[in-house]
N, C-alpha and C positions, 0 to 999 in steps of 0.2 A: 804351451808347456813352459814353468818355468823352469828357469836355467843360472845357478848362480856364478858360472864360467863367462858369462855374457857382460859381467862387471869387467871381466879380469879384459874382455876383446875389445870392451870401450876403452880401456885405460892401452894399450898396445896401440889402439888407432890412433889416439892422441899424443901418444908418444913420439919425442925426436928421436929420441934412438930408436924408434922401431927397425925390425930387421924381419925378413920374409917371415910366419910361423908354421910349425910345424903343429900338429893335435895330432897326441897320442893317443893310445886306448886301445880296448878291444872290440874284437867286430862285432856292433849292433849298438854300441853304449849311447847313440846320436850322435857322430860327428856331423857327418852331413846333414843333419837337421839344423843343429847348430851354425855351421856353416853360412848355411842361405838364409837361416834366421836371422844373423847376425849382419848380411849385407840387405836384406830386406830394409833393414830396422836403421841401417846409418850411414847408409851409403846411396847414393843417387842412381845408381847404374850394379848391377853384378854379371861378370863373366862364369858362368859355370863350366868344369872340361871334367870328364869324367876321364880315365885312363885305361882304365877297365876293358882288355879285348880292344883297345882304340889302335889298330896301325898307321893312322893318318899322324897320331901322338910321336908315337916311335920315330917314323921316320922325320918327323920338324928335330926332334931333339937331338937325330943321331949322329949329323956330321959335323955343325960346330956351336959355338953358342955366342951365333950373332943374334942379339938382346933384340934389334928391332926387328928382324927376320920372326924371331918367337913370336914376339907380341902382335905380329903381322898376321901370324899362324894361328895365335888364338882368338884374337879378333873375329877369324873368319870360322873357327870350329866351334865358337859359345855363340855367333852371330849378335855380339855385344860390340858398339866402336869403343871399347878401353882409350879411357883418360887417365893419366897419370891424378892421381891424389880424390878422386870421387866415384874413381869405381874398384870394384873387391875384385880381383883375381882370385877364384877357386879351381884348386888342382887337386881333385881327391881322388883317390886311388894310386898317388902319384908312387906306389912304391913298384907298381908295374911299366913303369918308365925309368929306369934307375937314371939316368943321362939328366931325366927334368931335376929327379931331385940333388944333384950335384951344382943345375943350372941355377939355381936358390943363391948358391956362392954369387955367383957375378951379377944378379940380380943387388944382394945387397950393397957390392964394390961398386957397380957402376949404372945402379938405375936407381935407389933410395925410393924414387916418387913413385912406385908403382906399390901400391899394401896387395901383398902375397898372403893367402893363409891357404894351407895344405894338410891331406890327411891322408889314411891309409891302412887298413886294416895289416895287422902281421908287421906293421913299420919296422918297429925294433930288431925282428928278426933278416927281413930286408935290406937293412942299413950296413948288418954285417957282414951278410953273404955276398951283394953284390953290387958293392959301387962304394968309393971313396966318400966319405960322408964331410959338408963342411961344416968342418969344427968349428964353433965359433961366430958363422956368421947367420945363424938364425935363433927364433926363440924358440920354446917351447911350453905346452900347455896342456896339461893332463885330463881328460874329461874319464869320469864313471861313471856309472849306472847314477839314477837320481838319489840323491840323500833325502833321509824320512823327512824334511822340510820340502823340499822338493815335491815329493810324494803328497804329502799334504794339502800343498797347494794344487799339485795338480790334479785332485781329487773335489775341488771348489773349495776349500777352507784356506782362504786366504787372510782372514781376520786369525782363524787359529794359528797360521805359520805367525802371523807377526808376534805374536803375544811370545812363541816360544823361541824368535829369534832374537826378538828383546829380554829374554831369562827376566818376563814378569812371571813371578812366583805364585803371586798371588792370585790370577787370573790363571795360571796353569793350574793351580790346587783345583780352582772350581770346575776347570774342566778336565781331571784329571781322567775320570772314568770315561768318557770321549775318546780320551786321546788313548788311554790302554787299548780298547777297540782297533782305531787307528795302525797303532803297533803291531799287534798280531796280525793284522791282515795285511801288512808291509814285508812280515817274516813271511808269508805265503805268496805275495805275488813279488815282494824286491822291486829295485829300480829299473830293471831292462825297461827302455821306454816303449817296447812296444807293448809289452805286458800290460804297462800302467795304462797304455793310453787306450786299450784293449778293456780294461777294466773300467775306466772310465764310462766307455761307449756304451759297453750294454752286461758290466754287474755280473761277468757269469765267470765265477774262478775255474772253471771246468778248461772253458774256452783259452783264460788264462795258462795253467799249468799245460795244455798242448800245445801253446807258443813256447812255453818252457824248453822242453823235450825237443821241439824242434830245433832252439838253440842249441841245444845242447849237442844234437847231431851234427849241425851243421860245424860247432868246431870239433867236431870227432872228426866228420870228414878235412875240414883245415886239416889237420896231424898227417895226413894222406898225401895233401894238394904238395904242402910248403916245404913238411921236414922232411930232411935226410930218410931215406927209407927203412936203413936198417935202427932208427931209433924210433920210429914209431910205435911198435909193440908197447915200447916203455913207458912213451908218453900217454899212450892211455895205463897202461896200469899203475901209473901215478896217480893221472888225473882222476880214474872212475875209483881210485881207492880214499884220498882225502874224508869223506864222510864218514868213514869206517875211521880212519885215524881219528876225526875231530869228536865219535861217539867216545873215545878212551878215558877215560877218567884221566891219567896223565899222558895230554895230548902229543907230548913231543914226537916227532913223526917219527917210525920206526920201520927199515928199510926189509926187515924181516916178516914184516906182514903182506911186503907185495909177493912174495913169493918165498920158499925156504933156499936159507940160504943166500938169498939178496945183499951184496953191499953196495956202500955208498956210488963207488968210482963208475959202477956199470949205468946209473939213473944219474952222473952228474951232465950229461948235455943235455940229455931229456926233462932236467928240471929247468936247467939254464933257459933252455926257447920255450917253458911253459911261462916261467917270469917274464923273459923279454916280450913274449904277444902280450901278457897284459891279464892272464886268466888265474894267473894265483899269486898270493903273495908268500913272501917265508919269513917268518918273525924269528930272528932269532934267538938263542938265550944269553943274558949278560951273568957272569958270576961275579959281577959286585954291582953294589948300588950310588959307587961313588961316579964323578964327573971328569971328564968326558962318558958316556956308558958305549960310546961306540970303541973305546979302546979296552974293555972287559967283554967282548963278542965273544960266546965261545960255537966255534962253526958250524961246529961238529950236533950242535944241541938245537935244532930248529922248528916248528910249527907252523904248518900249510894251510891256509885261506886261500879262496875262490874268491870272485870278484864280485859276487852278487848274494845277496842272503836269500834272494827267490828262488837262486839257482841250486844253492846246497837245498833246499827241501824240496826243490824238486829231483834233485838224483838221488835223496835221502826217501823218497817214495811215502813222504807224507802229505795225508790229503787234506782239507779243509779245514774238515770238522773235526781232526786228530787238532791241528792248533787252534781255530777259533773257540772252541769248545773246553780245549785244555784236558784232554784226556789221560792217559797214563802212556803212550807213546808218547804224546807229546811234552810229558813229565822228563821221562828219558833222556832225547834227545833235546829239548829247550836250552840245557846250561852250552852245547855246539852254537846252536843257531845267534842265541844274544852273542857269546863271542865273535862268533862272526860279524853280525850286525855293527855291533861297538867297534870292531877293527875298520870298518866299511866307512861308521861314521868319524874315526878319529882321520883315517886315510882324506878325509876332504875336508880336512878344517882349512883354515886360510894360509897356514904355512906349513910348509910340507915338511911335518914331523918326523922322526926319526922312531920306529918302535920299537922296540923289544920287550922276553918279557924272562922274569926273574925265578927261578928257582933255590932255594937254601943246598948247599953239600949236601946233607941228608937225605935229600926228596922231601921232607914234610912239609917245607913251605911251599908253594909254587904262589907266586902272583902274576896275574894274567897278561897286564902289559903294564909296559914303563917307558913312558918317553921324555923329552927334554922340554920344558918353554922358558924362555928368556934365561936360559945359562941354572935353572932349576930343574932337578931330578923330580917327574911328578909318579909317584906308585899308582895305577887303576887295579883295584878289585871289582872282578864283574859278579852279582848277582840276578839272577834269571828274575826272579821275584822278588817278596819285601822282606826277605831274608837280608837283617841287620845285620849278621855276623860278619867278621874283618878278621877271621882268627891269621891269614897269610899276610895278609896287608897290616896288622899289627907286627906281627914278629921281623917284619922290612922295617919298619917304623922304630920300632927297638934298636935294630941291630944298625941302621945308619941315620939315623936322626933327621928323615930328612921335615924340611917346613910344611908343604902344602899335600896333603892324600887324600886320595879321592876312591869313592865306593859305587858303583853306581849300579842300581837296584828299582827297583819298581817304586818304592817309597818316596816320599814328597820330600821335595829340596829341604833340605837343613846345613847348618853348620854346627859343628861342635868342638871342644877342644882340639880334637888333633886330626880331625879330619870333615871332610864334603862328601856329606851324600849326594849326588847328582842323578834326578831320574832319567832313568834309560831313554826317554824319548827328547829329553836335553842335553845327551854328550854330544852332539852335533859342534855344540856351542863351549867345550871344555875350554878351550884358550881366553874366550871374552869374560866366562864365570872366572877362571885362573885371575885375570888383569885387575875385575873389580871387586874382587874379596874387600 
């Protein structure tokens, strides 16, 4: 399976400053696949330790952190002889050892030659409840569900990813209708890799959307294992409500539809630890379009995404043939799901964008997202289909003048006066189209 995070763990390995890393994300997105991929693939030797229920773990780490005592200890529990500088150190699940992941500090002060990479389901939420986190002295690296290139490829179309990771236009034109195929069936199964790789094997979306569902339980149950008990409740009527928000025609999330009566202050932890695991994001709203736009946030005005675009239609309870087919549910709900999709694909470009997204005083405008590249405000209007219209994305464009706007729609690459159509199956790539206008 490809993996385009596996550039970013080449470049860390050959780095002097490398520092222990950590891989964020949420449970199931492949870390550990990635992990042992990655020491497979460039390193001569891997040490594996899970942490997971390990009390042989616990007690190495609990009483002090003499460095070659550790490494003594893992040596003997991955049955790997660890070399400094040719063999990978993996420590995943390390967030059930809080002590290991503190031990990452002195690792980098005073072992350097040892490359550490670590991971952990619920990390973020971990790091805050219990244990002194070191600031400073490790990396970090975000892994998601796979991006529709990703998916592509790991579907056997590896000549098709190329063509559309090089924004050939002209080879994408001819295999446009391909790739719409492609697309839809990416909004019913998304990136979870085991989906994909589930699909891959043996074609049956049935089989598919019951790995969904299982996901999905399984972090119903997380809300259970990890949070605070008496904010549970909350977190799922957050969580199981977002597709009911993202069906609104104006999506801002509104706190009186989880229940009457609802405000902000009672779901602010329970949104806080559904951010920090990794399972929703919140866009927020900026009320200007000038630069900085993170200094026009306004807090109060926000919009919730899931992590997976397979995942909102499978809690959205659409089945196949409602998207393959393009029925009238799926008429519906489609302008949710591209949003989603597009926030998914913009979330993994190669620098880690900044979103939000725009609304006029009135309400009449809304435009969908706006983020920053190279010190330039870029507006995104999303269309589900080859619906040209830009009536929000013009009246942004009026009212702040900004250079470069982008549409992005089912219709075939163009440029024109005042704006970039980009089709929906190349936002992937908006920062590299951005560069070489």
């Amino acid at each position: 399976m490809y993996r385009r995070k596996m550039k970013e763990l080449k470049k860390w390995k050959e780095s002097e400053k490398r520092k222990p890393l950590i891989i964020r994300g949420a449970r199931q997105v492949g870390k550990t696949w990635l992990m042992k991929e990655f020491g497979k693939k460039y390193y001569d030797k891997c040490a594996y330790i899970n942490f997971d229920d390990n009390t042989r773990m616990n007690k190495l780490f609990e009483e002090d952190f003499d460095l070659e005592k550790i490494i003594q200890g893992l040596k003997i529990e991955s049955g790997v002889n660890i070399e400094p500088n040719n063999t990978l150190i993996i420590l995943d699940e390390i967030q059930e050892t809080p002590k290991a992941l503190k031990a990452l500090k002195y690792f980098y002060e005073n072992a350097k030659e040892y490359h550490i990479i670590s991971a952990g389901s619920l990390l973020g939420v971990a790091i805050h409840e219990k244990t002194s986190f070191p600031v400073g002295k490790v990396d970090f690296l975000d892994l998601m569900p796979l991006s529709f290139f990703e998916f592509i490829e790991a579907l056997g179309e590896e000549e098709l990813k190329e063509i559309l990771e090089d924004n050939n236009f002209e080879m994408i034109k001819v295999f446009n209708t391909k790739i719409k195929e492609y697309l839809k069936l990416y909004y019913y199964i998304g990136g979870m890799p085991e989906a994909v790789s589930t699909y891959v094997e043996n074609k049956d979306l049935l089989e598919v959307r019951k790995i969904q569902k299982r996901l999905l339980q399984a972090y119903e149950q997380d809300f259970s294992k990890h949070a605070p008990i008496n904010i549970v409740p909350r977190i799922r009527q957050l969580w199981n409500n977002i597709p009911t928000q993202l069906a609104k025609e104006n999506k801002k999330f509104i706190y009186g539809l989880l229940r009457k009566g609802a405000r902000a202050r009672e779901y602010e932890i329970a949104l806080s630890w559904l951010i920090d695991c990794g399972l929703i994001y919140q866009i927020n709203r900026v009320n200007s379009g000038k630069v900085p736009l993170s200094a026009y946030q306004d807090f109060n005005a926000f919009k919730l995404y899931i992590l997976d675009v397979g995942l909102l239609s499978a809690m959205a309870g659409i089945d196949a043939k409602t998207i393959l087919e393009g029925n009238n549910l799926f008429e519906e709900f489609k302008g949710s799901l591209t949003e989603q999709y597009v926030l998914c694909q913009l979330k993994q470009c190669t620098t880690d964008l900044d979103i939000f997204y725009w609304s006029s005083d009135t309400g009449i405008a809304e435009l969908d997202f706006i983020t920053q590249i190279e010190g330039n405000n870029i507006p995104i209007e999303v269309k589900s289909s080859e619906n040209l219209q830009a009536k929000s994305l013009k009246t942004f464009v009026q009212k702040y003048n900004t250079e470069t706007n982008i549409r992005t729609s089912m219709s075939d690459y163009r440029k024109e006066d005042w704006l970039i159509n980009i089709p929906l199956y190349c936002i992937g790539n908006l920062e590299t189209i951005i560069k070489k206008k």
